[in-house]
N, C-alpha and C positions, 0 to 999 in steps of 0.2 A: 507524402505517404504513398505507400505503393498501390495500385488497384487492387490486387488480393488482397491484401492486407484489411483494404475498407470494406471489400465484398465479405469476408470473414468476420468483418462487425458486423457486416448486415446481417448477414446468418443467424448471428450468434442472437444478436439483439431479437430475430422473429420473436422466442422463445418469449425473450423480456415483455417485450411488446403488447406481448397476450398476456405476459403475467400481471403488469401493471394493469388491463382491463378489469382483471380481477380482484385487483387490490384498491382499484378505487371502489368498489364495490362493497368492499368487506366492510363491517358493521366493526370491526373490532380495532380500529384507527382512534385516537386517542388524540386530533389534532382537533383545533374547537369547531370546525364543521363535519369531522366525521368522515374526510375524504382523504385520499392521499394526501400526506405531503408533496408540495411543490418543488422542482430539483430548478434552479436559477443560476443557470452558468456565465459565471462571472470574467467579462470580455470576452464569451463562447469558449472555448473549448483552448483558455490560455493557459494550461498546464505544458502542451505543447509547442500552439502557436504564440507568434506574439499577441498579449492582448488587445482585442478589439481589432484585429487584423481580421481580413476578408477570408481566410482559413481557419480562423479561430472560433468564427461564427458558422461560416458553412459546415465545419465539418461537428459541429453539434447534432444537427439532422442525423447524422452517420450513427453517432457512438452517445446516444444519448433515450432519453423517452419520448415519444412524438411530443408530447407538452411542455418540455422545458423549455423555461422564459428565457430571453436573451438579455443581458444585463449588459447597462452602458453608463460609464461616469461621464457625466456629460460637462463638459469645459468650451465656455464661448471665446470666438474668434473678435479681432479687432471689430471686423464686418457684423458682430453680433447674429455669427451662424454657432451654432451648439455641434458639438464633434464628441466623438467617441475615443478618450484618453484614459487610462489608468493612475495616471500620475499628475498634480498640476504644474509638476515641473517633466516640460517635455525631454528634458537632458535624461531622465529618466526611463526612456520608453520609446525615444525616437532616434536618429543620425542626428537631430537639428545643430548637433556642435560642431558637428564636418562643414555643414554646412553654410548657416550661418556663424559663423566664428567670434565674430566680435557682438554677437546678439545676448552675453548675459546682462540679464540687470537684478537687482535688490530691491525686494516689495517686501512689505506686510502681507505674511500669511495669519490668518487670524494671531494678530498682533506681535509676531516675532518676524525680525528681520531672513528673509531665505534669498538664498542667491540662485540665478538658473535661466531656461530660457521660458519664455509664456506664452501660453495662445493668445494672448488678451494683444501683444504686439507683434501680431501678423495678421493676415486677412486670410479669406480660404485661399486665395489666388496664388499666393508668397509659401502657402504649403503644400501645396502641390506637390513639391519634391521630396518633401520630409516622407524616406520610409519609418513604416514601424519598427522595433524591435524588442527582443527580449525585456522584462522589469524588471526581471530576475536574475542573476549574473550565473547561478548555479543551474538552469536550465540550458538545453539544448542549443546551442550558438545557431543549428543547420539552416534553420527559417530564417533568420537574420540578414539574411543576402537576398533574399526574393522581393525586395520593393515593396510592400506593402503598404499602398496609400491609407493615410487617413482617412475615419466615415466619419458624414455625417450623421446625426439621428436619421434622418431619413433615407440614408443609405439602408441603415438597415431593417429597414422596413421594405422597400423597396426591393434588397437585393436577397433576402432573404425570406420575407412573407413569415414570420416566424408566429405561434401559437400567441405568443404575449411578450411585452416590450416592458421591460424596468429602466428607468429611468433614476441613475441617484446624482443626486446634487451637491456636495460635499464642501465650496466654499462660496455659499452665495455672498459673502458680506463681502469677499475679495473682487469682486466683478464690481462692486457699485463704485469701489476707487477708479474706476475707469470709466464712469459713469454710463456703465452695462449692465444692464436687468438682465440676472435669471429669472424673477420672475415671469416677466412678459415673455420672453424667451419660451419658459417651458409651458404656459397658458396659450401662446400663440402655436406651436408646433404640435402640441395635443388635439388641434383643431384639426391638423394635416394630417396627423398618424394617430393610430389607436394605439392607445401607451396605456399599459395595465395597472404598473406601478407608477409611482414615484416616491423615492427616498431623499430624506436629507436629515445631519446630525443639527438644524438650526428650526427651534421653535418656529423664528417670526419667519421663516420662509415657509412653511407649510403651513400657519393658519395664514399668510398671503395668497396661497394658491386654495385651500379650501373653501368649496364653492365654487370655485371658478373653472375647475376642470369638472370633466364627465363624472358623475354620478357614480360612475363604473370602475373609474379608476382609483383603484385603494391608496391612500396617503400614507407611509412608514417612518414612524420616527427611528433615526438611526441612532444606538447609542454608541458612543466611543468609550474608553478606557476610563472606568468608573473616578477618578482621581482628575480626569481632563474638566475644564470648565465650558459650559456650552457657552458659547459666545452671546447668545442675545440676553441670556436671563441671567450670565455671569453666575450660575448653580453648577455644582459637579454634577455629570452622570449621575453617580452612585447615587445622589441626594434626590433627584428627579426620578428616579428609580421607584425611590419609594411613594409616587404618587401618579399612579397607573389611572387614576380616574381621569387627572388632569389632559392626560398625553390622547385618553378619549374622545375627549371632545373635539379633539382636530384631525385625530389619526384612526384609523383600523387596524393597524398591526405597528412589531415594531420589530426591530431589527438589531439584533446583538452579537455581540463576540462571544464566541463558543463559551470562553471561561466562563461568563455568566452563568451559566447554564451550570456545567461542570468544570468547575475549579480543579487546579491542578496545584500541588503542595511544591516545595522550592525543591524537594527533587522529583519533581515531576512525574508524580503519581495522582490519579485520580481520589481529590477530597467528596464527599457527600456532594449526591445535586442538591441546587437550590433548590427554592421553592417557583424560580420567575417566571416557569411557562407557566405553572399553575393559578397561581396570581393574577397574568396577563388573560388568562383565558378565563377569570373569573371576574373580569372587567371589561370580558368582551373583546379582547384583543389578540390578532393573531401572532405567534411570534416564529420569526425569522432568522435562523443560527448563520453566523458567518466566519471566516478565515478557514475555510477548508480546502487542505491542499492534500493530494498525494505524498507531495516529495516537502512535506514540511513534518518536523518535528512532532509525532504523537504520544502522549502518554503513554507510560511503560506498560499499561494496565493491555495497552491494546497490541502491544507484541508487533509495531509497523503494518499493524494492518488495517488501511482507513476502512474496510467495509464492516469490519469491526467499533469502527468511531462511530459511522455513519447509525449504525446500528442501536448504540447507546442511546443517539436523542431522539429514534425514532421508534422502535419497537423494543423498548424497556421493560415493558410491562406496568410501566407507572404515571408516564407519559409521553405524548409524542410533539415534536416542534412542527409549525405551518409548514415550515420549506427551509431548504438549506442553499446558502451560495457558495458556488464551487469550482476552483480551477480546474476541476476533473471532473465533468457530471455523469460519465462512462458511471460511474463509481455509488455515488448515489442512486441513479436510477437502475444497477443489479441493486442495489439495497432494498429499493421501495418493488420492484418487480417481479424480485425471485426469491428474497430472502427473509424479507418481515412478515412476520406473523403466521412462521412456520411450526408447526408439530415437530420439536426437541427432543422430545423422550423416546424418541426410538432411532436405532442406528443400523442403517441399511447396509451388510456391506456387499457390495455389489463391483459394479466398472466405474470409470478406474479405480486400481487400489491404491490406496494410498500407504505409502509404507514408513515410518516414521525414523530419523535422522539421530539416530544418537538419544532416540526419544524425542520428547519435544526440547530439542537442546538450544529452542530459539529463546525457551522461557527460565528454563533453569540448565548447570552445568549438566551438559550431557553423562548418558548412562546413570544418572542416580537413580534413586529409586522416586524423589519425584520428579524427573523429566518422565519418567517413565509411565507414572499415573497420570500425566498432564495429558499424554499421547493418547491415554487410553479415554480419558476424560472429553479428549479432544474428536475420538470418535475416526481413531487410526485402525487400519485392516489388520495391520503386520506393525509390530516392534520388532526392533532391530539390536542384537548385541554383537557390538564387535568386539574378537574373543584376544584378550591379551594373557602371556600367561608369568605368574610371578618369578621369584629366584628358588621357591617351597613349592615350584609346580602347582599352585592353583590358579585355574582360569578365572581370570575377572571380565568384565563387560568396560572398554576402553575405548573413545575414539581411535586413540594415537597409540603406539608402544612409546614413545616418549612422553614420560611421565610432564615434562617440561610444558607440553602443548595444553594439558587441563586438569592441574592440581597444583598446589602451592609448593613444591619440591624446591622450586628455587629459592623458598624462602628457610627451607629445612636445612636443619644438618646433614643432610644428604646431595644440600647442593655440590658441596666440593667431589663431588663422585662424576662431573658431566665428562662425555668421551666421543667420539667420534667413531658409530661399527659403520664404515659404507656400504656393506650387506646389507644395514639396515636403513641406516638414512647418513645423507652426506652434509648433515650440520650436527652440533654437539647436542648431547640431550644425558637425561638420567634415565635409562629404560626400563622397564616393569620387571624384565627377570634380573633386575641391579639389587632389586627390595623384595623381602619377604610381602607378601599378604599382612602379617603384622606390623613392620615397618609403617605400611602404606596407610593402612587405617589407623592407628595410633596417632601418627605423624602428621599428613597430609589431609587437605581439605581440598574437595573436585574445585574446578576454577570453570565459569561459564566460557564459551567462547564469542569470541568477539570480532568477528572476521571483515568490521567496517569502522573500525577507532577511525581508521583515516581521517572517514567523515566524520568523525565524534559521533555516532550509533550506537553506543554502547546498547547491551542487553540487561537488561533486570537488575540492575544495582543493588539493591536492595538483598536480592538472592547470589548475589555473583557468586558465595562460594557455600550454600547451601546445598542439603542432600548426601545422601550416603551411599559410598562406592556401596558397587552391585559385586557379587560373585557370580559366573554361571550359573552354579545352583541358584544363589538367590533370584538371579533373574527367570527362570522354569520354574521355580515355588511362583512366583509371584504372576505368571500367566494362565496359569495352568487354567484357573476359573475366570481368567476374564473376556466379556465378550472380545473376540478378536478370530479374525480368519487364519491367522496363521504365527509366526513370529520366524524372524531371520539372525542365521550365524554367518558372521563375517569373519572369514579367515585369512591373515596376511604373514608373511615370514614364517612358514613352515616350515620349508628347506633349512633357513639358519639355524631354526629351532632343535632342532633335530639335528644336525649335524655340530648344532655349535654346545648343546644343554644337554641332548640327549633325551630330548623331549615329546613326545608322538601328540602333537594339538590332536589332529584329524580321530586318533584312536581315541584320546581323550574326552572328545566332545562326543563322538558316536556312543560313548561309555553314558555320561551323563546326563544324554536324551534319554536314553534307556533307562536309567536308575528314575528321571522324572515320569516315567510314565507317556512318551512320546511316539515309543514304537508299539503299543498296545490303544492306542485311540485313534479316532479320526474326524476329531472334529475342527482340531487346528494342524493346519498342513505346517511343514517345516522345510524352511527355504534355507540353502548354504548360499553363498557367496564370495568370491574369492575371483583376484587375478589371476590367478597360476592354475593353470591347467590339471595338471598333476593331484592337485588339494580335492579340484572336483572328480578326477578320473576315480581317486583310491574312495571317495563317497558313493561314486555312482558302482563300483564292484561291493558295496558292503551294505548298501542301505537301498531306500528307494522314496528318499529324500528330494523337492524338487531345487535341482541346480541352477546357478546362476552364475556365468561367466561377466564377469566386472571388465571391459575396455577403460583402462584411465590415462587414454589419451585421446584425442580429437581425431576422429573419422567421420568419413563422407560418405562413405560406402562398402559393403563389404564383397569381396571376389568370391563365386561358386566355391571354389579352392575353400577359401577360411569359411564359408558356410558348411560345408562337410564334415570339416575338423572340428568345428564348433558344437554341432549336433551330436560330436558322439560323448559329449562328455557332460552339457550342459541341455537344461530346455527353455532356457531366455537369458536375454544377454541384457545389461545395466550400461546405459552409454552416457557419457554428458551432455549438459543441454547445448553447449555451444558443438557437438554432432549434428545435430537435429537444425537450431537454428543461426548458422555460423551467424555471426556479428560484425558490423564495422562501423567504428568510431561512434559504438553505443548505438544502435540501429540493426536490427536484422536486416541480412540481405535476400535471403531465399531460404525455403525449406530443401532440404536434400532429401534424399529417396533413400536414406539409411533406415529408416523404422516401416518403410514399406516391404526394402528388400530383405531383412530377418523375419517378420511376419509373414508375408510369401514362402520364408524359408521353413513355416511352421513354428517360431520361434519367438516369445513374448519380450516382451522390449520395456525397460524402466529407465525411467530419467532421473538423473542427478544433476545437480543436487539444486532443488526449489527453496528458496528465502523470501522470508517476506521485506527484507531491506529494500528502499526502493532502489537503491545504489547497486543492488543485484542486478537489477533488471533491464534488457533493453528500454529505450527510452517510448520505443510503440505496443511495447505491453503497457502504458498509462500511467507509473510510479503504482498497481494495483497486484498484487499477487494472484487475488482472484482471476483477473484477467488473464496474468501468463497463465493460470493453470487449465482456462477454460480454451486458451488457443493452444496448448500441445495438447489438450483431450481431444478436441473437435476436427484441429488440421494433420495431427501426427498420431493420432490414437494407440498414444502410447501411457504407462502407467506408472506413479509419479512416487517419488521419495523425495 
């Protein structure tokens, strides 16, 4: 990671920093002591790095809360040394098959044959060489090549001095085939190092270590998948579950899978929470939410945005869980430091602005009329309609002029109409002035967009073809009273319009701001938008409307020359983000001085286009949206769609 880059989390973080002072403070925490939750990053900071590598841990400090614990699966060596692995099959998480080649062998892992290589047959010496890497095949390959040795537990005590040290143990029963204690193991090295936690999913290893470690250190029972059997008492999870007194008497907290908590239905929407923190915490027990990933799959509920998730089992309003373990604890800890247990009901609209994308078109199919409530719901400055216009000359509210990109036309009687204008676009499509305004609504239903199937990302299933086409007018009725700074027309294909239909967009719309009551107020300003010069020149001689020059291509910077030109027709220009922060092989490489030098020019500056997919984002904005949007506010102060 680059020096600016971490200097920019430091920055950023002061803020958190002092907001978490505050939040452990606050009275209104809902975790059974009353205090923050704990944010416990799982092999440090392995969304990025590889787990449990010397970067994964280090760079926690950087992008995290001063108090986040540092988590270690801990797996002993032939030598009966404890090491920090994520996997008990090192094939998983290390080079070891380059390496040692003919090293796999076939063990009992809690009773099913697995094949692979083991720490249990090597010594620390013999791994020496084994670097870490990736566990995740769909994360970042780039760290992968940097060597990273294996730690021991006491490495990371040592190399990093860290607030508190978790420890989980995960197959004690497999270690005694080799006649290796974890127990003595983790009772002996707790003498050396101060270890806050310790976890394990196996009864008889934690009431063997209770009592025998510090007084200090909290005992966590871990549950696995309600359906699995715990190996010593041969009882399912789920069955154990229901007897929280029992798990008391040897543990203080316990430790679960997210679903626990919030179940997720087969298509993967958020069912009723349980009742288990509440239960646990009326037994005296703290509980500990885990499998949280940025770049993993979240409930549709939460629109890909983990500080959204995060948010659910912390600041509900019903209850909050002890602490959460997390490949991202960037993420958690903006949760618990800047975001929980804020004042809602008021909506500041201020810097940046935020300008909404087709509405909220991440939730529902764009331009309806609910993406359009969601936005406003959502606490957006400026909605957006981009103005398509029929074959009956009515303006609708359209992503696309090709009806193809978001409504079911292809599934209409109107599919056989697709064509080819390269005026307009240089693939086939059915376009807006193809169909009356009746057609369209009769006929068609809006279609959400979906601009990451690749990764199977779909958006909102449920709603995919939900909501009712907007007209212009209906979209000016439907603003007119809502709180909002402004709302935005986006103009595209004028010239063809006009020349090809005989159609005046530009007069058209200047008509119908007026009929809404738009040039008679002033409490919501009104932004045009548009590539084409011309669209803004014939707005800026008839109105006094603020313009926006759209670039939809990738620039670096802009020449005195095109700054002059620009100003006489426009008062802020719309660039995209790979402008701002060009990219390589999913990695920002440097900010460019594009949003400096139109700001210099006088000239306000909006970004396109922000998603919360994580597959949008470079891979040093975190898999977080919050985070890209807080690094182009803070390094590029620029303002965001």
């Amino acid at each position: 990671m680059r020096a600016g880059h971490v200097c920019s989390v430091l920055a950023s973080l002061v803020l958190l920093w002092l907001g978490v002072a505050a939040a452990q403070e606050a009275s209104s925490w809902k975790t059974l002591s009353g205090k923050a939750p704990a944010v416990v990053a799982k092999g440090g900071f392995s969304g990025v790095f590889p787990d449990s590598s010397e970067d994964a841990y280090r760079f926690v400090q950087y992008a995290s809360l001063p108090d986040t614990i540092l988590y270690c699966d801990v797996r002993l060596t032939k030598d009966e040394l404890g090491i920090c692995l994520p996997d008990i099959k090192m094939d998983n998480c290390t080079d070891i098959a380059d390496i040692y080649a003919q090293g796999q062998k076939t063990y009992l892992v809690n009773g099913v044959p697995t094949s692979g290589w083991f720490s249990v047959d090597y010594n620390i010496t013999e791994l020496g060489p084994i670097p870490l890497v990736r566990s995740i095949s769909s994360r970042s390959p780039r760290f992968d090549s940097n060597s990273y040795a294996i730690l021991a537990v006491e490495d990371v005590q040592s190399k990093f001095k860290p607030p508190g040290i978790w420890l989980n143990v995960q197959h004690d029963r497999f270690y005694s085939q080799f006649n290796l204690s974890m127990r003595n193991y983790i009772i002996s090295v707790s003498k050396r190092v101060v270890v806050n936690y310790i976890s394990s999913p196996e009864v008889t290893f934690l009431t063997s270590v209770h009592g025998r470690v510090s007084n200090k250190t909290k005992l966590v029972f871990r549950f696995l998948d309600e359906s699995t059997l715990e190996p010593s008492m041969n009882k399912t999870y789920g069955s154990i579950l229901k007897n929280l007194t029992f798990i008391k008497t040897f543990a203080s907290g316990i430790l679960v899978p997210k679903s626990y908590i919030w179940p997720t239905s087969s298509d993967n929407y958020l069912q009723p929470h349980t009742s288990v923190v509440d239960d646990a915490h009326k037994a005296g027990l703290e509980v500990y939410a885990a499998d949280f990933a940025n770049d993993f799959m979240l409930s549709y509920n939460h629109s890909y945005d983990p500080l959204a998730e995060y948010l659910s089992f912390i600041d509900n309003g019903v209850f909050s869980v002890d602490g959460v373990l997390s490949d991202f604890p960037v993420t958690p800890s903006e949760a618990i430091g800047c975001f929980a247990n804020l004042n809602k009901s008021n909506t500041d609209h201020g810097k940046p602005m935020i300008i909404s994308h087709n509405g909220a078109s991440g939730n529902y199919p764009g331009c309806t009329d609910l993406a359009y409530k969601k936005a406003v719901d959502d606490g957006a400055d400026v909605i957006d309609c981009p103005v398509q216009v029929t074959k009956d000359g009515v303006l609708v509210c359209m992503s696309s002029v090709n009806l193809m990109d978001d409504t079911t036309v292809s599934r209409s009687q109107f599919a056989s109409q697709t064509t080819v204008i390269k005026d307009v676009q240089s693939v086939q499509g059915v376009f807006t002035f193809n169909l009356t305004w009746d057609d369209i609504v009769k006929n068609l239903r809006p279609k959400i967009s979906t601009p990451f199937t690749i990764y199977r990302l779909d958006r909102n299933p449920r709603y995919r073809n939900a909501g009712n086409f907007m007209r212009l007018s209906d979209f000016l009725d439907f603003t007119k009273d809502k709180d909002l700074s402004g709302i935005m027309i986006s103009i595209e294909h004028a010239a063809f319009v006009a020349e090809e239909l005989g159609f005046d967009m530009v007069d058209t719309v200047i008509k119908a701001l007026g009929d809404a009551g738009y040039n008679n107020q002033t409490s919501q300003k009104v932004m045009i938008q548009s590539t084409n010069s011309s669209v803004l020149e014939k707005f800026k001689q008839q109105t006094k409307y603020d313009l926006v020059y759209m670039i939809n291509e990738v620039v670096r910077d802009a020449a005195p020359s095109s700054l002059t030109d620009i100003k006489k027709f426009a008062s802020a220009v719309s660039v995209d983000t790979g402008s701002v922060f060009p990219e390589s092989h999913h990695f920002t490489m440097y900010k460019t001085n594009l949003v400096q030098t139109l700001q210099n020019a006088g000239l306000s500056v909006y970004v396109y286009t922000l998603m919360n997919e994580f597959a949008s984002q470079a891979y040093d904005f975190f898999s977080d949206p919050t985070k890209q949007i807080n690094w182009y506010v803070t390094a590029a102060g620029e303002w965001m769609a």
